[in-house]
N, C-alpha and C positions, 0 to 999 in steps of 0.2 A: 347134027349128030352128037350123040352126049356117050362115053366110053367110061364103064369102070374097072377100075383093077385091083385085084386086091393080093397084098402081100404075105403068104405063109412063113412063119418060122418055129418050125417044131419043136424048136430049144429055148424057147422066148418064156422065161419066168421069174418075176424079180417083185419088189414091192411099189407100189403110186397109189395112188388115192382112186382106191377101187370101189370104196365101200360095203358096206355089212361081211369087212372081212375078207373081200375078194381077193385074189392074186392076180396081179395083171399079167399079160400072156399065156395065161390057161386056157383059152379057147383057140391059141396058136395065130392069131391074126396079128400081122405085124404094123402093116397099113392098109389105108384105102386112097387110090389114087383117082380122082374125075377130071377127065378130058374131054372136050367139045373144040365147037368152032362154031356155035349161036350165039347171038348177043342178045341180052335179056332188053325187051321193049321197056320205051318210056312212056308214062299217059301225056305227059305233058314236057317238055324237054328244056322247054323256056323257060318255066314256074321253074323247074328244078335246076335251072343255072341261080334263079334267083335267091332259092332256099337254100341251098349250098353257102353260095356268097353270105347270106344274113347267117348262117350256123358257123362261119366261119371267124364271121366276125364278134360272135360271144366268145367265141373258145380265145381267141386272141386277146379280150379282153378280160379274161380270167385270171389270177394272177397265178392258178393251180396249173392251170393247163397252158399259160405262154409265160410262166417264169422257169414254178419249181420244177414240176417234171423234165421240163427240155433239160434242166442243167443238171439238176442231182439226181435225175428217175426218180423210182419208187422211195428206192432207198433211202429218201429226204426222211419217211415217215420217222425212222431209225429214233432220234433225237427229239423228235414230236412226242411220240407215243411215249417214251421212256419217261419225259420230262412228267408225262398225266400217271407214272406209277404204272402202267397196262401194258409194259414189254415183258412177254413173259420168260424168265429165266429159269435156267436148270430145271425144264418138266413142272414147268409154272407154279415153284414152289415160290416163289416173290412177282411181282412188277419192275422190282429195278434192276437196271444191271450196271453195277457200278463203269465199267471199260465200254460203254454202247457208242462212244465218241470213235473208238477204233475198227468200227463195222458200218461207221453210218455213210449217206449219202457223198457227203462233204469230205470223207478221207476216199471214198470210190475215186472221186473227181479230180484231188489233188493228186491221187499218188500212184492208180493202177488203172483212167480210162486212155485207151486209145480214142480219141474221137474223130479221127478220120472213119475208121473201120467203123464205129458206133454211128454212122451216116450212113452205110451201107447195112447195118443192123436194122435201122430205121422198120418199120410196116411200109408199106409203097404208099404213097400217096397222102403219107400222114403230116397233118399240121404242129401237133404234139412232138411226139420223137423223143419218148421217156428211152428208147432202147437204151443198153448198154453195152459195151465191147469192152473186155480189160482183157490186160497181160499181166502177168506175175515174172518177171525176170531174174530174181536169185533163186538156186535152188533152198531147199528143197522141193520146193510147189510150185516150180515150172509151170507155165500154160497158160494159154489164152482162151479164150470162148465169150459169147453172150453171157450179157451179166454180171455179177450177181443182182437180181432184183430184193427188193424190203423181205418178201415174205423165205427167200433164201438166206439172206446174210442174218435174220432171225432164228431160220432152225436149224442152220448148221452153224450159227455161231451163239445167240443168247441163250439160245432152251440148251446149248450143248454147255454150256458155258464159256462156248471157245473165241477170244479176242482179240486172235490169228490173224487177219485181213486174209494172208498168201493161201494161210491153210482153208479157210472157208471159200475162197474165190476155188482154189485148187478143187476140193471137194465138189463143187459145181460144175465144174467144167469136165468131172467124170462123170456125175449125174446126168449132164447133157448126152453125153457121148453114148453112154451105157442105156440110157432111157431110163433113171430113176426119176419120180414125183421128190422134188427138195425139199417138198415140207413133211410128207410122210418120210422121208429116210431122216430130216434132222429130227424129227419126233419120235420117232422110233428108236435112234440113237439114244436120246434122251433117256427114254423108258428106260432101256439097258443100261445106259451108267447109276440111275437112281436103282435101280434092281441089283447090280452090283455095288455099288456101294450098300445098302440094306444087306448083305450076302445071301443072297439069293442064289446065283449064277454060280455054277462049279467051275475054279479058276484053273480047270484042264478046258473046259468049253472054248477061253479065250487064248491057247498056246501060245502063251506067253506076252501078247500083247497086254499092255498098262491102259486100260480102259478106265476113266476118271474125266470129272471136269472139267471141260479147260485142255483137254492136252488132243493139239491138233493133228497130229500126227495119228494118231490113234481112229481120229472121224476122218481121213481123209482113207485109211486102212480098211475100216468099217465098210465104207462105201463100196471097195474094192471086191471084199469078201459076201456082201449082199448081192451084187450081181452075178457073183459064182457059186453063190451058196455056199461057201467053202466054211466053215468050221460053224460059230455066232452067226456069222451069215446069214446061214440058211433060215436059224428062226428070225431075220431080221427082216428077212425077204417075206416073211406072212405080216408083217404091220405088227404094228405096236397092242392091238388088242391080243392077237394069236400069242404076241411073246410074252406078256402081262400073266396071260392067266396059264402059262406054259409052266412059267417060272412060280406060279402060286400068289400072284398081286396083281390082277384086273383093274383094281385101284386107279393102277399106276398110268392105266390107257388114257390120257389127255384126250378121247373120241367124242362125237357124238354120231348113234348109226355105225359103229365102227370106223369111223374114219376122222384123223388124228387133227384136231383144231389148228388153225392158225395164228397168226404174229400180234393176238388183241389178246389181253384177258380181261374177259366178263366180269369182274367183282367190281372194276373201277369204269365201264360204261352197259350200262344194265339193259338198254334197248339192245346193244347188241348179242347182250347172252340170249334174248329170248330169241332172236334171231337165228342164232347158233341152233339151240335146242330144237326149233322149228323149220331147219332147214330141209327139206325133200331129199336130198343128199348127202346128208351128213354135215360133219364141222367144216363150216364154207364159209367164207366171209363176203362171197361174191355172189348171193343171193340175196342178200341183203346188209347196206356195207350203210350203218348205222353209225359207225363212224364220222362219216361225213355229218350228220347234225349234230354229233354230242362231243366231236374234237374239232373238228375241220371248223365248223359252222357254216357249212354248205347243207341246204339252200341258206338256212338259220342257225345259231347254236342255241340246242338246249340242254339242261340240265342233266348231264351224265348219269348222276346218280339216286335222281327221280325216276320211281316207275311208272307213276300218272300218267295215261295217253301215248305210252311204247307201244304199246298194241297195236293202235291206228295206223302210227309212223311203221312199224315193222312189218303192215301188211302193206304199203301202201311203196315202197320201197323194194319188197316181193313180187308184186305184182306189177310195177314199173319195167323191175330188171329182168324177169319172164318173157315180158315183150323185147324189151331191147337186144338180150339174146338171140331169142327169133328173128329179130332183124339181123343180126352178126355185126353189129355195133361195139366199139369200145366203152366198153362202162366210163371208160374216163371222162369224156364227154358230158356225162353227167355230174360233171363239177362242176361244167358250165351252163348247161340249160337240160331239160327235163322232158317230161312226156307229150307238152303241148308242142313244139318243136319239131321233133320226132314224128309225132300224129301227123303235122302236116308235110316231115320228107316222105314218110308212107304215102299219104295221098297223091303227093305230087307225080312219085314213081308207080303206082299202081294206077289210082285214077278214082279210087272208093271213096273217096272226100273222108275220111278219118276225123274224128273228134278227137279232144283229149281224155274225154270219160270213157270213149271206144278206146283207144288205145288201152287206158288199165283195163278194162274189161275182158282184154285180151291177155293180159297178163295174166288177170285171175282166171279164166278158164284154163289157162296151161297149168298154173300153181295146184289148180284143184284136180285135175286131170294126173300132174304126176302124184298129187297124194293120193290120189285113188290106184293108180299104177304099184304104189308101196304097198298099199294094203292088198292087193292084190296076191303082189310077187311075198311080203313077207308077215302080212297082217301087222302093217305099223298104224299108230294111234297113241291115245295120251302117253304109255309106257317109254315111248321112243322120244318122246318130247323134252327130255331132260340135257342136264350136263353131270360132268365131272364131279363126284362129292365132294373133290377137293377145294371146287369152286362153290357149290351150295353151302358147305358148312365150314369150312375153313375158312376166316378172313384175311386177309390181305396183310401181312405181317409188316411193311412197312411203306414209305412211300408218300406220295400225294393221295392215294388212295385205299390208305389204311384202315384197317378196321371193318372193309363191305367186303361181304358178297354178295353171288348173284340172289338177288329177290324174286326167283322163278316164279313160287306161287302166289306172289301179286300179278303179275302177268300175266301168266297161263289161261285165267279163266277169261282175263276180257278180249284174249287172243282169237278165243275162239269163238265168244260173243261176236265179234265184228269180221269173223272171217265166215258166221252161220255154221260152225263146225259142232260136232258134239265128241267130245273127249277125245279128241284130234283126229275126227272122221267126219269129211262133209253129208252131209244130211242130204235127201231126197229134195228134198226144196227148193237147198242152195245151187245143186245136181242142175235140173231143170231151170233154175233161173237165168245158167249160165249156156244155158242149149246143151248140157249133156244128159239127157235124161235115160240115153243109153247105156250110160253107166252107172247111173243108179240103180237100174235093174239089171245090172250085170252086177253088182254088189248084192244086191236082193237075193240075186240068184244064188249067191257064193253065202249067205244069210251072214252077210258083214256090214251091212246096212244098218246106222246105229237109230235108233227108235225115236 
């Protein structure tokens, strides 16, 4: 017997990574709870002690997934990324942030993890164990909680400009509590201090509070008044695109799809902008985390800031992470082994003998199916494909990676050459090749079907 429950709160409206705009708790659903007492069959029970043990033993052998994560989490990236120039600071108007040493992994570790509780934080049964658990113990930014993770202590602390540790950890630990998205509220913050600073914002909107770079007290205040909608708040509570062009600067919306990018910026690793731009959801980095070949150098590294063959790699990296999703797998994982692995824990637990060319192949019918689901619900296509002006034509003011940006339209078209797409709409062809040919004539029918 399989039991669901789902949780109303009529009062539930605040901002997270909704996309094209959304508000999250507008439709008043607060949870959904699934309860049982089935246990899901094995095909094979033996093979899958075996594949286990062999998956286990690449992750151990990784130095990403049995060094850095277990010790620093996320937050290791901090000092990585900054170092390649592509931490993006103050509403991504640079790469570097000069103080990223006082947010990064290595001061989480020294100075604010509990790691008792951060074992109790852990996922169950995980090998890895990036969690984190901190306390902050002087006032003024008391508190403990989960975290802060890389893509947190980025946008409540680089994109804000704030250098805080107390204050940024603090700030998380209400975003947890409160159910705000960290990277849409530090992104959005963001927006608002550059909008204020440009005088945009009537300085009765902020009663009295000193809204500026840098000053943590202020983002830890923000946060507070976002979830109550109480004065700034309230427009902070619609995301950064609503409060951009509220205020008269759209510009200013770091989005793709409406929804606010995260802790890479695209001028200094160019696979992953096209990424970005062509993410089914918005600015995601978790749909395709192109990072890993053009910093990490997992599987390989290549050349950051070559376009040649991003295409390939950005579909192929789409169409991996599609699948592994569907599994409910930790992307992390894929720092140590990849889709053929994978293919055969599917098989083992199901019994379908999986390939690794099946495996992506399932990826790409999800990838192609949510893009049809866009085009559906908002008629997305090449329009939606983009980024940021400030990242297509502003370059990179200083850094390791000065002087670029992103190289969209050498990308774009062979993007869609090898995805069989035509001006970011899959084709009849591609439809059917992939066994959906029901929704190619459900496109037909909607006469969205590109020619």
């Amino acid at each position: 017997m399989v039991k669901i429950a789902c949780i109303i709160n009529d009062k539930s409206r605040a901002a997270g990574r909704g996309g094209h705009g959304a508000v999250w708790g507008s439709k008043n659903l607060k949870a959904i709870a699934v309860y049982g007492n089935m246990k899901p069959p094995v095909a094979d029970e033996e093979r899958l002690e075996e594949v286990a043990m062999k998956s286990l033993d690449v992750i151990k052998k990784s130095p990403v997934t049995s060094q850095t994560l277990p010790k620093y989490g996320t937050a290791a990236l901090v000092n990585v990324i900054n170092a390649h120039g592509i931490f993006p600071t103050r509403n991504f108007r640079t790469g570097v942030f000069s103080e990223a040493s006082k947010i990064s992994g290595e001061r989480i570790a020294d100075e604010i993890m509990d790691w008792k509780m951060a074992e109790e934080e852990a996922c169950w049964g995980c090998e890895i164990k990036c969690a984190r658990y901190t306390k902050i113990a002087k006032p003024p930014f008391t508190g403990e909680g989960g975290g802060p993770e890389y893509e947190t202590v980025w946008a409540l602390g680089a994109d804000t400009g704030t250098s805080d540790l107390a204050a940024v950890a603090k700030a998380n630990y209400l975003c947890n509590e409160l159910g705000l998205d960290t990277i849409s509220m530090g992104a959005s913050i963001a927006a608002l201090m550059e909008l204020i600073e440009l005088g945009k914002v009537p300085k009765e909107k902020l009663r009295g509070l000193k809204v500026e770079w840098g000053n943590g007290e202020a983002l830890v205040e923000l946060v507070w008044r976002t979830a109550y909608r109480s004065g700034i708040g309230d427009d902070l509570a619609e995301g950064s695109t609503r409060l951009t062009k509220k205020y008269g600067a759209p510009e200013l919306a770091m989005v793709v799809r409406s929804q606010e990018l995260p802790a890479y910026d695209p001028r200094g690793v160019q696979g992953h902008g096209l990424a970005y731009a062509t993410s089914n959801r918005g600015g995601c980095h978790l749909r395709a985390y192109l990072i890993a070949p053009e910093v990490v150098g997992v599987p390989q590294l290549i050349n950051r800031f070559e376009t040649k063959g991003k295409a390939e790699w950005v579909k192929e990296f789409q169409d991996v992470f599609a699948a592994v999703d569907s599994l409910i797998v930790c992307k992390f994982v894929t720092f140590a082994y990849w889709a053929d692995l994978m293919a055969e824990q599917l098989s083992t637990v199901t019994g379908w003998n999986i390939t690794e060319e099946e495996f992506k192949k399932i990826g790409e019918r999800i990838y192609n199916a949510e893009r049809v689901f866009n085009i559906l619900s908002f008629g997305d296509g090449e329009e939606y494909d983009t980024l940021p002006k400030r990242l297509l034509e502003e370059p990179m003011p200083e850094g390791p990676s000065k002087g670029y940006v992103v190289k969209l339209g050498e990308m774009l078209p062979e993007y869609y050459r090898v995805r069989g797409w035509i001006k970011g709409r899959p084709t009849r062809t591609k439809l059917i090749e992939l066994d959906l040919k029901w929704l190619a004539e459900w496109l037909e029918k909607e006469g969205l079907l590109p020619a």
